[in-house]
N, C-alpha and C positions, 0 to 999 in steps of 0.2 A: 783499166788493165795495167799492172805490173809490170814494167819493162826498161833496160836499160840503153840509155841512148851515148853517139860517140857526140862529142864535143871538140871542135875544131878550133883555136886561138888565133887567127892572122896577125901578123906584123907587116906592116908594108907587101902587100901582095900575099904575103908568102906563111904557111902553114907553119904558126909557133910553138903552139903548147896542145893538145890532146888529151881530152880526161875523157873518164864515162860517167854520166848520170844514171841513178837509180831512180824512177819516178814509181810512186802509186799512189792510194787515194785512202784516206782514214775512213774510218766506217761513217763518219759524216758526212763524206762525200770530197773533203779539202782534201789540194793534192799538195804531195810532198815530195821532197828530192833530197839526194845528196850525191857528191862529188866523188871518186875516185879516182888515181893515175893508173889503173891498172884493169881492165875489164874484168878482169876475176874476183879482183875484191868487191869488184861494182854486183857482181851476177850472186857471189856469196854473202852479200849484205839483203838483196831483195831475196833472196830463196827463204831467209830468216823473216824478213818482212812478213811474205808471203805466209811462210806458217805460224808467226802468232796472228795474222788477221784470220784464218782458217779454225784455231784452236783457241781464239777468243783471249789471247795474252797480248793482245799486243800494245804496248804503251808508246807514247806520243816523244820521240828520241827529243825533242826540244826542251820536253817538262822536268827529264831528266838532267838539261844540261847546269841546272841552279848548284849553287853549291852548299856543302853541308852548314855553313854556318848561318846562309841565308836562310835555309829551309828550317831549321833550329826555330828561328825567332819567330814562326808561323805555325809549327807544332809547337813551340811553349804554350803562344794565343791561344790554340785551342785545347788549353787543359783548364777548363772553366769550371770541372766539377772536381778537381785536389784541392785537396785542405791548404792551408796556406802553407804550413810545417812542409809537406811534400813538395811544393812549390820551390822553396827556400831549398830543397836539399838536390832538386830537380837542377836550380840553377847553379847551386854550389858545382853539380858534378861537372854541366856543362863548361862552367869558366875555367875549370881548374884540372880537367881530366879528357873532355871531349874536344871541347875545339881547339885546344894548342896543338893538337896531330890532326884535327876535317876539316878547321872551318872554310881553308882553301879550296878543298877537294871537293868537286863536282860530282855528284850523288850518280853518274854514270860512270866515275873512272875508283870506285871503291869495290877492291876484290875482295875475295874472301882469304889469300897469303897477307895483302895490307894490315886487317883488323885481325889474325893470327899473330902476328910479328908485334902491332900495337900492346893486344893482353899482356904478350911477354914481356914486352918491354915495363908497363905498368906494375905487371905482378912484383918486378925487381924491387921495388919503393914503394909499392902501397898495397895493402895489407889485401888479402883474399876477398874480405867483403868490400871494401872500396873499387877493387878490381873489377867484378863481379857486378856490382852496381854500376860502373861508368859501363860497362858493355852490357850491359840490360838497357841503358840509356838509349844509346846510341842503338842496338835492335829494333826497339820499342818505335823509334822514328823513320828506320828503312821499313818496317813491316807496313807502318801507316803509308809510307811512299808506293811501297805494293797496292795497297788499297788505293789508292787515289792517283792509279795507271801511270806514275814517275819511273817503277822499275818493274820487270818482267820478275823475279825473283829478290828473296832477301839475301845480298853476300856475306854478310854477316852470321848468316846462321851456321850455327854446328861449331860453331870454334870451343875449342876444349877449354875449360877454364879452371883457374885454380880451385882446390880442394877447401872449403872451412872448416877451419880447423874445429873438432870435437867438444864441444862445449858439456862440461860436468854441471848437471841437475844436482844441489843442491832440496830433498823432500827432509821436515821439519818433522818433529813427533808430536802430537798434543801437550806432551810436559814442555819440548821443548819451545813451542811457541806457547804456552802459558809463563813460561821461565821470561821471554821474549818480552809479552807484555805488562807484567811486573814492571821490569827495568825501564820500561818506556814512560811507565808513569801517567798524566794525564794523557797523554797523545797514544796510550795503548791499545786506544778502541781503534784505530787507523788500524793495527795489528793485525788483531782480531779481525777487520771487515776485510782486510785484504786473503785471510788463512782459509779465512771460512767462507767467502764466496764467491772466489778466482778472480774479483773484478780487476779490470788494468788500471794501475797509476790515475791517467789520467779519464778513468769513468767513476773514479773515485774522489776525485776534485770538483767533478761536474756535477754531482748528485744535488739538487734541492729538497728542499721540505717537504712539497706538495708534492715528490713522484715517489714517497711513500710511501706503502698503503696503511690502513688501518690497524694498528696494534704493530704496525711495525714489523710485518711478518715476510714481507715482499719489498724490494724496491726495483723501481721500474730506470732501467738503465738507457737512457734515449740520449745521452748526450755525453760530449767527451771535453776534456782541457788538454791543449797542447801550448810549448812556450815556444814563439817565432821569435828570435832575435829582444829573448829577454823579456817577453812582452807575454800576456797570459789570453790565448785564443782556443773560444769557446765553437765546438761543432759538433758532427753526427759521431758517432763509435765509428772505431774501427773499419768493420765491414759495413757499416750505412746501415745496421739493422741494428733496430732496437729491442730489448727484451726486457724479460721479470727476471731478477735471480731472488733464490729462496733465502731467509735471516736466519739462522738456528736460534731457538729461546732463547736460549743463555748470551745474546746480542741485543735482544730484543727490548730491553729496560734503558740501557746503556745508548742504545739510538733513540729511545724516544726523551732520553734526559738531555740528550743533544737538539732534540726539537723542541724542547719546554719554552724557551726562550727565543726563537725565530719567529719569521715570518714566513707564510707560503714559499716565496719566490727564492731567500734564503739559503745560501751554501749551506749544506748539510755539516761537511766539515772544512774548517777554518784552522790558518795559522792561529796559536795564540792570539797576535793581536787582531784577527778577525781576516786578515786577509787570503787572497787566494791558497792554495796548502799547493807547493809544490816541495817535489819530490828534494831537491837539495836542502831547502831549507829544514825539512823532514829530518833528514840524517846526519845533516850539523848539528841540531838541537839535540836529539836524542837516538835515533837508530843506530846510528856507526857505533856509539859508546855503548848500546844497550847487548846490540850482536857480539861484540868484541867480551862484552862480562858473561854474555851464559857461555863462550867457549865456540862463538859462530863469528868469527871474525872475518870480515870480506864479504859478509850476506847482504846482497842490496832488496829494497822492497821486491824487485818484481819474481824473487825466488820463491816468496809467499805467494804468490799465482801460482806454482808448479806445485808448493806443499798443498793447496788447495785442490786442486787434480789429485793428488795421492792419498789423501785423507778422503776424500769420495769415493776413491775408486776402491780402498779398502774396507770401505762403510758397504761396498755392495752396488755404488751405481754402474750404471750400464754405459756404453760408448755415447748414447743420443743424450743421456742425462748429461754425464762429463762436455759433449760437446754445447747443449743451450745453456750451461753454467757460465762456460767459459766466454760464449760469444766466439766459436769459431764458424767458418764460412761453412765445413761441412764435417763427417764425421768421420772424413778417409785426414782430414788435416789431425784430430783428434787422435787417432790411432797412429799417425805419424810420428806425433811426439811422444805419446805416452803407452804404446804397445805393451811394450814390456813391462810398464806395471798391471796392466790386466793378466800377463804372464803370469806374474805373480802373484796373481790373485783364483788363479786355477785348481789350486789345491782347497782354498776355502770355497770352492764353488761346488766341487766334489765332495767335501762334509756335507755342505748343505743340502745337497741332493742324497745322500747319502740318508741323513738325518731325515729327509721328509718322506722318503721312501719306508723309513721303519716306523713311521708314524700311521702312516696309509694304509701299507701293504700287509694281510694277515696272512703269515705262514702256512703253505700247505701242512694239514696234519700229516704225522705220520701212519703210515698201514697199517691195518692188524695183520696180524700172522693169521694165515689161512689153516685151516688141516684140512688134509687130504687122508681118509680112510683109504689104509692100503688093501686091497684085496685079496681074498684066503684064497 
């Protein structure tokens, strides 16, 4: 039972110091205490006790007492299933954004004004998305500490955070990325495979031989290339899920002229001199000079991911199509980015229904004129 006891200090005979104990018993049975000078604080601490062991929140005030920087290096351990890239950007934020303001602070004495006052101060020198990501960090590890009964709630949460800023969609025409791959020269099929089948960067470097299919009509997207610290690391996509995206004919010869000379196992596509194809090396040799000549100056590859969204989506595919092209996790993400061009694609959806409907539909004839004999 729950209860607060008086605590008496002697000194030589004589009654020193006075505190009140708050004692009660974890749901395992161990009992616990703490000290106060004041019986009200002692009676207002166990009434709290009292109702998270009632209402099933209650965390163990000891597990809380670690501090953030401790507790950091224990939720890092346990991110065993990030890519390494995330890992690296995981750690970049903590050295350089988190723990120079927590790693002191005891995962019990962090309010929710502290980590308000932190944002802002951040937002002053580091840019929205840096912002934005150092306190997703740091949420991401008090939410886990909720899970694993360190805190009755996350303080962290709800803090207002800066706006990102608006980023302009670049969407490409068929001339204009035909125009594109011209100027690219040998390396224009990288063009073409990024316009025309939304793939990312790096599920475009990871492609083999054998995850082609037959005639070249499919390739099976199961793997992805990221660079850690310079270094080229092979893993899962994106979302962990793998798929087929569709080749249009006119890619279809040009990929398998790329396979004539391979083996199974074989990058698909290759630096010139054979090695991994990453994206800088891409646009030193030929993209920056090629975008700058048709009059697209500042276009990076992964803008051809978005013209491949809007070349679909004005071809007529549907949100579920756009979204397994792409490799997005579902098709409310899909709709998030590219709404507005199915917008504008309402007016052709209206001819079309329009157009099938006068295909179908046979016009009621018109009446005959009736006569009606008037009466003598």
């Amino acid at each position: 039972m729950a209860k607060v006891y008086r605590r008496v200090r002697a000194r030589e005979g004589k009654p020193d110091l006075v505190t009140y104990e708050a004692r009660w018993r974890e749901p395992d049975g161990r009992q616990r205490k703490r000290s106060f000078k004041k019986k009200s604080d002692a009676d207002r601490y166990l009434t709290s006790i009292e109702s998270s062991l009632l209402t099933g929140g209650y965390v163990d005030p000891s597990r809380s007492r670690v501090t953030v920087g401790s507790y950091s290096e224990q939720w890092m351990a346990g991110r065993t299933r990030l890519k390494p890239k995330t890992l690296v950007s995981y750690r970049s934020l903590l050295d350089n954004r988190v723990l120079p303001r927590w790693a002191d602070v005891r995962l019990d004495r962090i309010t929710y004004e502290d980590v308000a006052a932190w944002v802002s101060d951040m937002a002053s020198t580091a840019s929205p998305s840096t912002t934005r990501q150092a306190y997703h960090l740091l949420t991401s590890m008090l939410d886990e500490a909720v899970k694993g009964r360190r805190l009755p709630s996350n303080p962290a949460s709800g803090v207002e955070l800066p706006r990102l800023p608006r980023v302009h969609k670049r969407y490409l025409s068929h001339e204009q990325v035909g125009r594109l791959t011209e100027e690219c020269g040998d390396e224009g099929v990288v063009v073409l495979m990024l316009a025309y089948t939304g793939i990312r960067w790096g599920e475009l470097a990871a492609i083999r031989v054998d995850r082609v299919a037959p005639g070249a009509r499919r390739v099976h997207i199961a793997e992805a290339m990221s660079e850690v610290n310079g270094r080229a690391v092979f893993g899962p996509p994106k979302t962990h899920a793998d798929r087929w995206v569709a080749v249009p004919r006119f890619l279809q010869e040009r990929i398998g002229a790329l396979m004539a000379s391979k083996s199974p196992n074989d990058l698909l596509f290759t630096s010139p001199r054979g090695e991994v194809l990453r994206v800088h090396g891409f646009r030193r040799r030929s993209f920056d000079r090629a975008a700058t000549a048709v009059g697209l100056s500042g276009l990076v590859p992964h803008e051809l991911r978005h013209t491949a969204a809007s070349l679909a989506i004005a071809s007529g595919a549907n949100v579920k199509a756009v979204q397994s092209m792409l490799g997005h996790a579902s098709a409310a993400m899909t709709l998030d980015r590219y709404s507005h061009l199915f917008d504008d694609a309402l007016d052709a959806v209206a001819d079309r229904l329009d157009e099938a409907r006068q295909r179908t539909v046979v016009p009621p004839s018109c009446p005959q004129d009736v006569v009606v004999p008037l009466a003598r």
